[in-house]
C-alpha positions in Angstrom: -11.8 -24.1 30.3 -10.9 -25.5 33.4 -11.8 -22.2 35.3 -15.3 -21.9 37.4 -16.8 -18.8 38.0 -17.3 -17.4 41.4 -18.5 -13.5 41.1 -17.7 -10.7 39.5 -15.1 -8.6 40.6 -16.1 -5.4 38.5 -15.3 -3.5 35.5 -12.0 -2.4 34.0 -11.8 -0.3 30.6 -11.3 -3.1 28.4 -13.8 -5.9 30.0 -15.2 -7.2 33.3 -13.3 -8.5 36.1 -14.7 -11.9 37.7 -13.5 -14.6 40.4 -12.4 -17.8 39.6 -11.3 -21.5 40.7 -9.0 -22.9 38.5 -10.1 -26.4 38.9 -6.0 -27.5 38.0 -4.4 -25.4 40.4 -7.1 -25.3 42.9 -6.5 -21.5 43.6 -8.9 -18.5 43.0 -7.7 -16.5 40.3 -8.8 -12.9 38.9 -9.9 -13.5 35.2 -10.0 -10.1 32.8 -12.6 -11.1 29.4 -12.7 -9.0 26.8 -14.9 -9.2 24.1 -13.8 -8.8 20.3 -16.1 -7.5 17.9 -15.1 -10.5 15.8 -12.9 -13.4 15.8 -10.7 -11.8 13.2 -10.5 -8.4 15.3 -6.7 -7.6 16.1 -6.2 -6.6 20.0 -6.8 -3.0 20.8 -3.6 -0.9 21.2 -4.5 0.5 24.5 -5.0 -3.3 25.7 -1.5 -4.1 24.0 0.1 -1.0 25.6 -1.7 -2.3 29.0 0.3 -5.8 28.5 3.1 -4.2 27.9 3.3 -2.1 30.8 2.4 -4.9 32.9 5.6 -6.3 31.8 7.5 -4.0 32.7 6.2 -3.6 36.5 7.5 -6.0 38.2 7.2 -5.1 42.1 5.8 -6.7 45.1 3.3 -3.7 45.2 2.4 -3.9 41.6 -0.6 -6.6 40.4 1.8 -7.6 37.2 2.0 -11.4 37.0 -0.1 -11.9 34.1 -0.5 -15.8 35.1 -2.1 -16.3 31.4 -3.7 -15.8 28.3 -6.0 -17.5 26.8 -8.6 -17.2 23.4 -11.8 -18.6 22.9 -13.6 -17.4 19.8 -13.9 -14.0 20.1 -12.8 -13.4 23.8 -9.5 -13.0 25.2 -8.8 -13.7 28.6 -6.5 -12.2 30.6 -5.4 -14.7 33.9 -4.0 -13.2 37.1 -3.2 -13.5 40.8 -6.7 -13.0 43.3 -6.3 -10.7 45.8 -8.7 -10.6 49.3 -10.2 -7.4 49.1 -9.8 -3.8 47.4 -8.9 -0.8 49.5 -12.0 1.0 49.1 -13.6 -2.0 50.4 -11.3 -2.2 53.4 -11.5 1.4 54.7 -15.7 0.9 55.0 -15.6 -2.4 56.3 -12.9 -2.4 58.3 -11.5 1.1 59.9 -14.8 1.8 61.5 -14.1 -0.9 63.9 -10.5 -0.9 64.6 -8.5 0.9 67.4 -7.0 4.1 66.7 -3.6 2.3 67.1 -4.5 -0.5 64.6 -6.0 2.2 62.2 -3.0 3.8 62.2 -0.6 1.2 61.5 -2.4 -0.5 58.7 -2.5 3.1 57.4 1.2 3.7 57.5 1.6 0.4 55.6 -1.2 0.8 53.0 0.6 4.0 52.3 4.3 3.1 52.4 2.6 0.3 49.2 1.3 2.2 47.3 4.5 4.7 47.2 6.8 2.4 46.6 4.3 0.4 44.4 4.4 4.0 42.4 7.6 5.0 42.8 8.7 1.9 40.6 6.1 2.7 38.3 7.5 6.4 37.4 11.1 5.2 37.6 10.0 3.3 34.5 8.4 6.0 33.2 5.1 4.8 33.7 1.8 7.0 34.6 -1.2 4.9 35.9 -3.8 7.7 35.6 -6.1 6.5 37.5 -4.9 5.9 41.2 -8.3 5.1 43.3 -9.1 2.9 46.1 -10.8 0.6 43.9 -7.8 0.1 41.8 -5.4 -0.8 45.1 -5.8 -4.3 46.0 -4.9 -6.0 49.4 -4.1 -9.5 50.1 -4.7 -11.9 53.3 -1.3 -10.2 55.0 -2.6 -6.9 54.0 0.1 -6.2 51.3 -0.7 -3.6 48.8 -1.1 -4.4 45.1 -1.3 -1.5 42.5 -3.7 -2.9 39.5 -5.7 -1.8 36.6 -3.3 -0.3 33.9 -6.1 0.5 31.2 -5.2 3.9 31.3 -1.5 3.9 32.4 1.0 5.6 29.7 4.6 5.6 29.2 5.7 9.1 30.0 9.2 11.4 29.9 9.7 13.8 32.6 8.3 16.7 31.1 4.3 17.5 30.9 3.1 16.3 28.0 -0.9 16.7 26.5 -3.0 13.3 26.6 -6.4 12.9 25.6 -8.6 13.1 27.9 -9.9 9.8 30.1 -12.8 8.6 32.0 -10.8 8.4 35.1 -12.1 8.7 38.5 -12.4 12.6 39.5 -12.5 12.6 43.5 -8.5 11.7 43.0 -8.3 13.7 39.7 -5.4 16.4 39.7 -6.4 20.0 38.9 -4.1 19.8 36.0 -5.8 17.2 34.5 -9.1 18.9 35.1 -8.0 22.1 33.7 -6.8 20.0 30.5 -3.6 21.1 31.0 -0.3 19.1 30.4 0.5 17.0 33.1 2.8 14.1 33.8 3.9 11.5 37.5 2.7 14.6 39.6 -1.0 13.5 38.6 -0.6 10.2 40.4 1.1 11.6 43.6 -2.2 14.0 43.6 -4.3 10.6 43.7 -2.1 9.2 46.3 -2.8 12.5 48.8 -6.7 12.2 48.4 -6.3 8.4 49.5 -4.4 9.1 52.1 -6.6 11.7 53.3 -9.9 9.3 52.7 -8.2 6.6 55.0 -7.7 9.5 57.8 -11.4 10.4 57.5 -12.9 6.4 57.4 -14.0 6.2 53.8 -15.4 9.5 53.1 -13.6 11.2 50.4 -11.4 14.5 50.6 -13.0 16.5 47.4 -16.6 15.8 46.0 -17.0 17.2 42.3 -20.2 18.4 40.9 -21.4 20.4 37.9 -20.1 24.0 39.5 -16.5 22.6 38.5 -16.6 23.4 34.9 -17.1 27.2 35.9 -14.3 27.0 38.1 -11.9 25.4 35.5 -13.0 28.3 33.2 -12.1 30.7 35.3 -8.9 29.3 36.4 -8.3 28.7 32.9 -8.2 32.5 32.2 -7.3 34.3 35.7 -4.4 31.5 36.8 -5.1 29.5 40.1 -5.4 30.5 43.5 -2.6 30.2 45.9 -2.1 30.5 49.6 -1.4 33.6 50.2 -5.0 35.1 48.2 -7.2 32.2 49.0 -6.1 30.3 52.3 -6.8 26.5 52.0 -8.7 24.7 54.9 -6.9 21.4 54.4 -6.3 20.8 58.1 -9.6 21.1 59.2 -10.0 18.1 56.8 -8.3 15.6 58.6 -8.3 16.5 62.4 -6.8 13.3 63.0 -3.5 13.5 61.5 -0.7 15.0 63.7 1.4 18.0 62.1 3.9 15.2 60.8 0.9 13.7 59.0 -0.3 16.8 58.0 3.0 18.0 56.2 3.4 15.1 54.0 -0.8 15.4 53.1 -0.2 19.6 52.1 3.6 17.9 50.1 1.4 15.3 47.9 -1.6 17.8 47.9 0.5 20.6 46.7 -1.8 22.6 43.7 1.4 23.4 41.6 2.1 20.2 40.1 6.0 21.1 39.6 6.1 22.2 43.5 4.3 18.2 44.6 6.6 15.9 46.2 7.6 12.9 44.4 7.1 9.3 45.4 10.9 8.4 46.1 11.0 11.5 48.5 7.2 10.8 50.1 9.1 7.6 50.7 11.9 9.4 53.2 9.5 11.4 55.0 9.0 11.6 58.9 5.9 10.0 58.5 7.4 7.0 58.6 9.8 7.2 60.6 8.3 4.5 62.7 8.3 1.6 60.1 
C-alpha cells in the first residue's frame, strides 16, 4: 500500500486509528483498520450503518470525507482527512497558556463548531452518542471537525430505547444513565459538559464513580430532583463565565431532557452575539 505509518491516533469501536503518509499524495492521512475474523466475514452492520451515516453528513464541521476504502486480506481500511490535534488535547496543552482574551475566542468558536457540526447532524436525524473531547478534532486554522460515528444512530423525534453503549460517561446524559429512552437531547447534554470543561482548563464538569448506580436506583423509583427541592451549584462550577455564559451552560445542562435547548436555538443565543 502506498501508505507509511506514522503513530497511532487511538482507538475507535470498530478498530485503531493511526497516522499516515500517503506516499502518492504526499499528505498525512487518518487510516481506520479493522480486523475481520476471516477473509470471508461480511462487514459488521454497526460499521455499515457508520458508513452510511458518514454519507449522509456532509458539513464543514463534520469529519465525513471518507477519502477511501481499501481490503487487504482480512482488514478493511477506512481512509480519511488528518486533522492537527483533538480537543481534549488542545484544552491541556493549550488554554493553560493563553490570555483570557484568546481563551475566550477560541472558545466561542470551538463551540459555535460543534453546534452547527450537530445541528446538521440531528436535522438528518442522526444521534452521535458519544460527543467527547476526544471525538472533536481541530485542524491548523482551528476549525472544528465532529468524528467517530461507531455509535451514532438514525433517530425520529421521539425518545426511543437503544441498547446500552460503552460511551464515555463524564458527558453521559442522566437519561441515558437511568436507561431511560432518550433521543438529540443526549448530545446537547455532551455539548454542555464540554463547554463547561473548556471554561475550567481541562478538568471535567461531573466525575462518576461507583456511588452512581445507587443514585440511578433511587431516581429510578422516587423521580429526579429538581430545583426547587435540591438547588444545583452549577455556577460555582464555572466562575469564569459571565451570566450570558452561564444561561446558555444551565439551557444545554437542563436535567429534563424535553426542557434542553436544541442545537439550532444554542446556535441564536447571546452568547454569541459577538461572532
Amino acid at each position: 500500500m502506498q501508505y507509511e505509518l506514522i503513530k497511532k491516533l487511538g482507538s475507535g469501536k470498530f478498530g485503531d486509528v493511526y497516522l499516515c503518509f500517503n506516499s502518492e499524495l504526499k499528505c498525512e492521512v487518518a487510516v481506520k483498520i479493522i480486523e475481520l475474523m476471516n477473509k470471508f466475514d461480511s462487514l459488521p452492520s454497526d460499521l455499515l450503518r457508520e458508513i452510511s451515516i458518514l454519507k449522509d453528513s456532509k458539513h464543514e464541521n463534520i469529519l465525513s470525507s471518507l477519502l477511501d476504502v481499501c481490503v487487504s486480506g482480512e482488514k478493511i481500511y477506512l481512509i480519511f482527512e488528518a486533522l492537527d490535534i483533538e480537543l481534549g488535547d488542545y484544552i491541556v496543552e493549550e488554554t493553560p497558556s493563553m490570555h483570557m482574551i484568546k481563551v475566550c475566542a477560541v472558545l466561542y468558536i470551538v463551540l459555535y463548531g460543534i453546534l452547527s457540526g450537530l445541528k446538521h447532524l440531528h436535522e438528518n436525524g442522526i444521534i452521535h452518542r458519544d460527543l467527547c473531547p476526544t471525538n472533536i478534532l481541530l485542524d491548523r486554522d482551528r476549525k472544528v471537525k465532529i468524528a467517530d460515528f461507531g455509535l451514532a444512530r438514525y433517530s425520529s423525534d421521539s425518545h426511543e430505547r437503544y441498547t446500552h453503549t460503552d460511551c464515555t460517561y463524564e458527558y453521559t446524559s442522566p437519561e441515558q444513565l437511568l436507561s431511560a429512552p432518550y433521543s438529540f437531547p443526549i448530545d446537547i447534554w455532551a455539548v454542555g459538559c464540554i463547554f463547561a470543561q473548556m471554561v475550567k482548563g481541562g478538568d471535567t464538569l461531573l466525575m462518576y464513580n461507583r456511588e452512581l448506580a445507587a443514585v440511578a436506583s433511587i431516581s429510578r423509583v422516587f423521580g429526579t430532583p429538581h430545583e426547587k427541592t435540591w438547588p444545583g451549584g452549577l455556577a460555582q462550577e464555572v466562575l469564569q463565565l459571565d451570566s450570558v455564559g452561564l444561561d446558555l451552560l444551565s439551557k444545554l445542562l437542563a436535567l429534563d431532557p424535553q426542557k434542553r435547548i436544541t442545537a439550532e436555538d444554542a446556535l441564536k443565543h447571546p452568547f454569541f452575539n459577538d461572532l
